[in-house]
C-alpha positions, 0 to 999 in steps of 0.5 A: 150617657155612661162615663168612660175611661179607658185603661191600658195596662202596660209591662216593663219596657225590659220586659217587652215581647220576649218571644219576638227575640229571634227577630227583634233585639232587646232595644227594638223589642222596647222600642216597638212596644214604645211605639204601639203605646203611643198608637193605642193611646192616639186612638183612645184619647181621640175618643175618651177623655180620661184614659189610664195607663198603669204599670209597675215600671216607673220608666213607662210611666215617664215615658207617657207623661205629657201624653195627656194620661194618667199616670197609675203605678201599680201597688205591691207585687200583683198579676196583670189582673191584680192591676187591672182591679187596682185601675178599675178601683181608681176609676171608680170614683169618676166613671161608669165604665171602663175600656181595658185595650193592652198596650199591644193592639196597634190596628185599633182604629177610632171608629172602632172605639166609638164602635164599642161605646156605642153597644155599650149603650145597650149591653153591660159588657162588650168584649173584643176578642184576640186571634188567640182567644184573648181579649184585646178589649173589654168595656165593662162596669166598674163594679161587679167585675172580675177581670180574667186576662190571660190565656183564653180569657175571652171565653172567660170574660163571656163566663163572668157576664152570663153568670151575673146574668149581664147582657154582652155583645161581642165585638169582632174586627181582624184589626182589633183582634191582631195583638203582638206576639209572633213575626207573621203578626209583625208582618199584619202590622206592616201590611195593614197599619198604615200611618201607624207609629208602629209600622213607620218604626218597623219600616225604620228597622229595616223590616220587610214582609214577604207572602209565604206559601208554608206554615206561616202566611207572612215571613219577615226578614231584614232588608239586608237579607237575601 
């Protein structure tokens, strides 16, 4: 059986979600991102013995420490890319493969995990995709790979593995595609992350979600708004 960790690059905190602004205020914006951390890492340490967070920011570092992972800054000034092949070097040296989740996917379930590592028994790379054309997961070697996130990576990612001629599998799941950027993805969370720490702090927060009939599917608004 392949060795696996897990790894889950994560921004500064100060810089969490800056287009969620016109909802949340800058604490909240830090807090939600505190709180889907602590989601993803639940759901991957159920499943994966080893799982990696690494960060420029001290500050996340020192918040997940008694979390039960390892704890990786980031070295020199580099891209999120640039990151991800730093954590992927480290786990070279004990595993396999390695599942990259961000820290912004707060539906992934456990079964999903074990999902995952199942066809990674059979194919090299299998891909999670975002709703926006991103990557919300990638299970992968730790050698011969380049990772691509960012916009459209997910096409990127299924170009990197034809071209070393990898058999890939995609993985598509609504909960594992839904990643944190706009309001109406604050309303999916609210609707369908139960028992999420995510959904408990924007409950605390005073949000609600109403259907909307226009150009958004889901409108949040605050408890105190009429």
């Amino acid at each position: 059986m392949k060795k696996t960790t897990a790894i889950i690059p994560v921004s500064r905190f100060t810089h969490a979600k800056t287009r969620l602004s016109p909802t949340l205020t800058a604490l909240e914006r830090e807090n939600l991102l505190k709180s889907m951390l602590m989601d993803v890492i639940g759901v991957l340490k159920e499943k994966i013995d080893n799982v990696v967070v690494i960060s420029s920011d001290e500050e996340v570092l020192n918040y997940v420490k008694g979390m039960g992972v390892i704890s990786l800054i980031e070295k020199g000034e580099t891209d999120l890319n640039g990151a991800l092949m730093q954590a992927v070097e480290y786990c070279s040296e004990f595993s396999d493969q390695v599942l990259v989740v961000p820290s912004d996917v707060p539906l992934m379930k456990s079964e999903h995990v074990d999902n995952i590592i199942k066809m990674g028994e059979k194919y090299e790379l299998v891909i999670a995709p975002a709703k926006g054309g991103g990557t919300n997961a990638l299970l992968c070697p730790v050698y011969g790979i380049e990772m691509k996130f960012g916009e459209c990576s997910f096409f990127e990612h299924i170009k990197k593995a034809e071209a070393k001629n990898w058999p890939y599998a995609i993985y598509d799941s609504f909960y594992m595609s839904l990643d944190v950027n706009t309001a109406e993805d604050l309303g999916e969370i609210m609707l369908h992350g139960i028992d999420t720490e995510t959904r408990k702090f924007l409950k605390s927060s005073g949000l609600e979600v109403i259907a909307n009939h226009g150009k958004e599917r889901l409108h949040i608004k605050r408890s105190t708004e009429k």
